[in-house]
C-alpha positions as CSV (number, residue, x, y, z in Angstrom):
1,X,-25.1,3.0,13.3
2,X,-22.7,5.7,14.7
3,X,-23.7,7.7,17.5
4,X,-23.2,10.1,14.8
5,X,-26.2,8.9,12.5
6,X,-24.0,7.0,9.9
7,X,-25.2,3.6,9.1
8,X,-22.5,0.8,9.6
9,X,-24.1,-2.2,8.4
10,X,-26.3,-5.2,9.5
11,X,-25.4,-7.2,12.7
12,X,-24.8,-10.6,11.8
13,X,-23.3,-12.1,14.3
14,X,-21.3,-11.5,18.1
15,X,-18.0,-13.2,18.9
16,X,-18.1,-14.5,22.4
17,X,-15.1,-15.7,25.0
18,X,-15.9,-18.9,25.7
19,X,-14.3,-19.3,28.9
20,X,-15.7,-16.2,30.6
21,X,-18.9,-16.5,28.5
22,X,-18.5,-12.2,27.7
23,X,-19.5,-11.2,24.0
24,X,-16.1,-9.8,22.6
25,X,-16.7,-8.4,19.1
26,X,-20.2,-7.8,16.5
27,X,-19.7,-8.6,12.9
28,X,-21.5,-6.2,11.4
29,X,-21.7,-6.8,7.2
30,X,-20.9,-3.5,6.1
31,X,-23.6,-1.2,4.3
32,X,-23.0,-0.5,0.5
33,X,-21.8,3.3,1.6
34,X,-19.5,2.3,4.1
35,X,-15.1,1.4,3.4
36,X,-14.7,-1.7,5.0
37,X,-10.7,-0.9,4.8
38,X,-11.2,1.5,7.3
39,X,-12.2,-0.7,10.3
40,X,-10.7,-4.1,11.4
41,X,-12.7,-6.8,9.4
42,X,-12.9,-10.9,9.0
43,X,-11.6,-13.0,6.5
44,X,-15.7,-13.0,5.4
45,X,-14.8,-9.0,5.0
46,X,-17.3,-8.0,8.0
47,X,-16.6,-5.0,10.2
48,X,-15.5,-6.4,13.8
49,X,-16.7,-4.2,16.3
50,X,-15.8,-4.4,20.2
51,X,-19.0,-5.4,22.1
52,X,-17.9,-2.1,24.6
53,X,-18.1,-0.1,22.0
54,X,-22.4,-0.4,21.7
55,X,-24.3,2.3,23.2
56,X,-28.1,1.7,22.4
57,X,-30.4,-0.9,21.2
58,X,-33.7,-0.3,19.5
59,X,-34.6,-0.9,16.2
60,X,-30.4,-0.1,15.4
61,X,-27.5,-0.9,17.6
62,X,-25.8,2.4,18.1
63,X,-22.0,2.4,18.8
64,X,-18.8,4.7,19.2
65,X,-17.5,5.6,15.9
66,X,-13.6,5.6,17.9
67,X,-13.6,2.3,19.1
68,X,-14.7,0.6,15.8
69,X,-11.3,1.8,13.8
């Protein structure tokens, strides 16, 4: 979810640096709503979000709508 209240998708999965052992990226599988062609996705067609770019985490991760374009 943006900071803005628009739902992203579903996390599925983090991509992590394995020599520094810092979480890089989420794959988020993108909700129905949602144009995957606007963000930078996987070959499996998820969203790839910078880890920086998360803000919250409750029930939904929140992050900056700006850093995941």
């Amino acid at each position: 979810m943006t900071k803005e209240g628009d739902l992203l998708g579903v996390l599925e999965d983090f991509i992590t640096n394995t020599q520094t052992g810092h979480l890089d990226s989420m794959l988020i599988k993108p909700a129905d709503t949602v144009e995957p062609r606007l963000y930078k996705t996987d070959a499996k067609g998820r969203i790839l979000l910078p880890f920086r770019s998360m803000r919250a985490v409750r029930d939904v991760v929140v992050v900056e709508a700006d850093a995941a374009s």
